[in-house]
N, C-alpha and C positions, 0 to 999 in steps of 0.2 A: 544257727539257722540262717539262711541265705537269702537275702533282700528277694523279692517277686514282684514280678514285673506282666501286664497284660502282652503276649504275642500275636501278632497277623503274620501269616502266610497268604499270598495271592496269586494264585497265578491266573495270568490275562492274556487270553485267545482269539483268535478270529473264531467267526460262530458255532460253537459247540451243538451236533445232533441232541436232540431231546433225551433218548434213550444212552446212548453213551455219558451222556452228562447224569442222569440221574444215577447210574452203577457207580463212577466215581464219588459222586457226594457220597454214597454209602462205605466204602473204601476210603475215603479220604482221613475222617473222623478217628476210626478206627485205624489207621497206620500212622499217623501223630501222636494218639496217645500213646500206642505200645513203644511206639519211639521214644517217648521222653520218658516212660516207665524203665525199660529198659536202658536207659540212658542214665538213670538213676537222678532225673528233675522231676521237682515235685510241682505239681500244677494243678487246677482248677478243673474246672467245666468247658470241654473242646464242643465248637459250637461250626456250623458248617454253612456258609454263606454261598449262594450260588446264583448265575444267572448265565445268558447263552455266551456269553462274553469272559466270564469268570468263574472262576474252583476256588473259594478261599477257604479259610480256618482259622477260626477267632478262638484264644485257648487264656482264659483268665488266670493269674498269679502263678507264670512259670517264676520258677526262683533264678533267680542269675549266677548259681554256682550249684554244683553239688555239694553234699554235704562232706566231712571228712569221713570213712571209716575204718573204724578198728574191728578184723574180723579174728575172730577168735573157733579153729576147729577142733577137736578132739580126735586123737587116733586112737591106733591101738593101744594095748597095755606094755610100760615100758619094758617088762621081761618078753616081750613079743617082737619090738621094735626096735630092741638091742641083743646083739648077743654077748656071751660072756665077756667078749674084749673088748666091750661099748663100739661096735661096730655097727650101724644100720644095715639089716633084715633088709631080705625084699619085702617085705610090709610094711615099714617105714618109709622105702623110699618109692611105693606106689602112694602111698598116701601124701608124702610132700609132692609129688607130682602131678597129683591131683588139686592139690591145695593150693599149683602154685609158686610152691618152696623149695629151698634146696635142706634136702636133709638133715645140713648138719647144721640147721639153722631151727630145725624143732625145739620145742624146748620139754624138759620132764616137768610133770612135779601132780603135786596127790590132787584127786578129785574128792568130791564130797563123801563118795561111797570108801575113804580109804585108802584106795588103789592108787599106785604111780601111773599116769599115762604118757605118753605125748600128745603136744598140743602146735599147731604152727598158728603163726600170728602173722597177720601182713594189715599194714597201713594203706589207707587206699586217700590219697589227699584231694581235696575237695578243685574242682574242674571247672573254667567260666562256662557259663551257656552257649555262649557264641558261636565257637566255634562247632559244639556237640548242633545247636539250632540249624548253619550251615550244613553239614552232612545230613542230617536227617533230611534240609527239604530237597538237598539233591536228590540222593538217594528215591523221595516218594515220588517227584515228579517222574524218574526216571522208571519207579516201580507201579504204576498206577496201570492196571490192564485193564483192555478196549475188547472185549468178548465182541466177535460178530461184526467187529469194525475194524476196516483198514487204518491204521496209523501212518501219518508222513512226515515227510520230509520234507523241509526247504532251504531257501538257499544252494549251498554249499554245503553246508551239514550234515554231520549222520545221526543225529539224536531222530527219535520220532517223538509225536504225539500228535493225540484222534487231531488235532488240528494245528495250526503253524503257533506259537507261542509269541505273543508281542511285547510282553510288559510281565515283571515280579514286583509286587509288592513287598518288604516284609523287616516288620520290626517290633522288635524286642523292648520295650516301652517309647520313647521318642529316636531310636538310636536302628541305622540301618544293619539290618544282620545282611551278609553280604553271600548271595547264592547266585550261581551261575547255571544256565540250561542251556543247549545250541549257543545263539550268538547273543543272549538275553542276560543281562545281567539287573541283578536286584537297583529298588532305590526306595522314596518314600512316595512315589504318586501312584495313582489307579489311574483310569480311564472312566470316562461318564458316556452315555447314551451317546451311539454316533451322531442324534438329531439333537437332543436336548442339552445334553453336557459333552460337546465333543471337546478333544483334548485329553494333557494330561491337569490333575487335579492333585492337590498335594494333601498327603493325610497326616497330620501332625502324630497323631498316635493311634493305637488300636482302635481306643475307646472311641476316636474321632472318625471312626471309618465308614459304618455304614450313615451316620447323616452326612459325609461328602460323596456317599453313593447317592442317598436320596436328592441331594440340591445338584445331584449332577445327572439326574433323568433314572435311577435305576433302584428298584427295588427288590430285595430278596424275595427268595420263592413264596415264603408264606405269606408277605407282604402282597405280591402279585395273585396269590392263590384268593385271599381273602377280596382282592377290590375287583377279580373277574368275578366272585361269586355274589360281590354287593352288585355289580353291575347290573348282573341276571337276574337278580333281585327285583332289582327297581324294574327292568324289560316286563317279566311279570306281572308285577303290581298294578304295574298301566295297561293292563292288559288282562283282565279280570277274566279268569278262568283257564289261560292263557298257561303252557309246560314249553319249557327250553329242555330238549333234550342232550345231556353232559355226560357220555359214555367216559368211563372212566378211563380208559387209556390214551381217547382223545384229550380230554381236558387234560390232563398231566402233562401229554406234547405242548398245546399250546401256551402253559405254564412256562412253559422254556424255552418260547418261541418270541419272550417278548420280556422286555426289560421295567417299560414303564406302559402297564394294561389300558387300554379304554377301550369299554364295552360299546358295542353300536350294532344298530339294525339295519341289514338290506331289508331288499326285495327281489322276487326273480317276477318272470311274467307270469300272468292266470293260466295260462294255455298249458302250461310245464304240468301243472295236477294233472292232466289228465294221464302225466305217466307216472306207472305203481311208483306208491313213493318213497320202499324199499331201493330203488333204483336213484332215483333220486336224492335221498339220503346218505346213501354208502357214497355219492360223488363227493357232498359236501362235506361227510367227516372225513371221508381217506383221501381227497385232493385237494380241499379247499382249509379244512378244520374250520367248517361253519358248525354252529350250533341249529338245528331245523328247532321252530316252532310251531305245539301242538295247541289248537283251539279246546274249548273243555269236551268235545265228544270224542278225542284222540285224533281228530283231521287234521293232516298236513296244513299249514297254511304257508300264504307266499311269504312269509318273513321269514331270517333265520338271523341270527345272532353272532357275529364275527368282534375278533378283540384287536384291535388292532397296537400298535407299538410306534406309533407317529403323534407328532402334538396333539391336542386334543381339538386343538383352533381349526385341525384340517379336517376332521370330522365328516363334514360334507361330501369334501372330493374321494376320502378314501372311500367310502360308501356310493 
């Protein structure tokens, strides 16, 4: 059994659309592990890390080799696979064909049930990770489809993807696996929040990865999912009777509009109620992605609820 090791995969983009970023995390997950199934690496729990900036994939106890194996098949019955002057049948030699084998490399001999059969055998020897990790994240970066979105180009290059690629992440317990995309080649750093954590940041290892996200301004989805929803929470609470309205397709955008959340409250003028606020509402989900809030009789009021992805210290001016 083959030593296992925690894996990062990271790829790091200028800002990923909301909607195309969410299709990949779904896709992503999903074409890592059939990958290393099919690859024949045994591993863990594939775990999918995301924000407007980055597509990762955090995948516990890949083993660092594949195992050796010895595969053993059964064919035909050997009066069937030989003819009288011990020559291979075309039945034999569809079956080592199949198998793999050259013919005259089956071997005879009796099954449980009596019977002579042939049988082919083939050694399959055990394989580093490295290089199989390598092709896998080429290949996904390269196979990752953008339904309904244009993919580009830059530079000089013909590779695409939904946005320019800046930085790979990616390694095989403290050790760089080494992948290449466009003019991007793998190392051990990420990138932090362009205000909070700009730069690159070095990740000693998997497990060290997402708290050098967080001390570098950037939290995963659910992590951002949860502290827009405390945010709106608290807006509420101070606000006795008081509904934030969170259409579900909006709030998901803004999920991925923003890397480290903080919740805050405009205002607009009083003069604005007087138009339906139907109208006014659909401005500030589908142009602004504000949150309107409703007083307790369901009336519009002049506040709404925006998240914004800048210090928290600026609070004021972004508002």
């Amino acid at each position: 059994m083959a030593d296992a090791k925690d894996f990062l995969f990271e790829i790091g983009t200028e800002e990923m659309p909301s909607a195309p970023l969410n299709n990949a995390v779904k896709q992503l997950g999903t074409m890592i592990a059939k990958g290393l199934d099919e690859a024949g690496l045994a591993h863990g729990e594939v775990r999918v890390i995301s924000s407007p900036r980055r597509l990762a994939a955090l995948v516990a106890d890949v083993a660092t080799a594949t195992d050796e194996v010895h595969e053993v098949k059964r064919g035909p019955a050997a009066n069937i696979a030989f003819d009288a002057d011990g020559n291979a049948t075309k039945a034999a030699q569809g079956f080592a064909r199949k198998c793999g084998v050259a013919a005259e490399d089956l071997v005879r001999r009796e099954d449980t049930d009596g019977r002579e059969y042939v049988f082919a055998e083939k050694n399959i020897p055990s394989a580093p990770a490295t290089p199989i990790l390598t092709a896998l994240c080429e290949k996904t970066i390269a196979g990752l489809q953008w339904p309904n979105y244009r993919s580009q180009r830059w530079g000089h290059e013909h590779a695409t993807f939904v946005r320019p690629v800046r930085w790979i992440c990616c390694l095989l317990g403290e050790d760089v696996v080494p992948v290449s995309f466009a003019d991007v080649t793998s190392g051990n750093t990420t990138r932090g929040h362009r205000v909070l954590g700009p730069g690159d940041h070095v990740v000693a290892s998997p497990a060290a990865y997402e708290q050098v996200l967080e001390d570098a301004g950037v939290l995963s989805a659910e992590r951002r999912r949860e502290a827009i929803l405390a945010g709106i929470a608290e807006v509420e609470a101070a606000r006795p009777g008081c509904h934030v309205d969170t259409p579900k397709k909006v709030f998901e955008e803004v999920i991925n509009l923003c890397e480290w959340p903080t919740v805050l409250v405009g205002t607009f003028d009083e003069e604005f109620l007087k138009v339906p606020h139907e109208i006014i509402c659909e401005s500030m989900l589908t142009n602004q992605r504000y949150f309107p809030i409703y007083d307790g009789e369901g009336k519009l009021t002049r506040e709404f609820v925006v998240v914004s992805n800048s210090k928290p210290e600026n609070a004021e001016r972004v508002i």
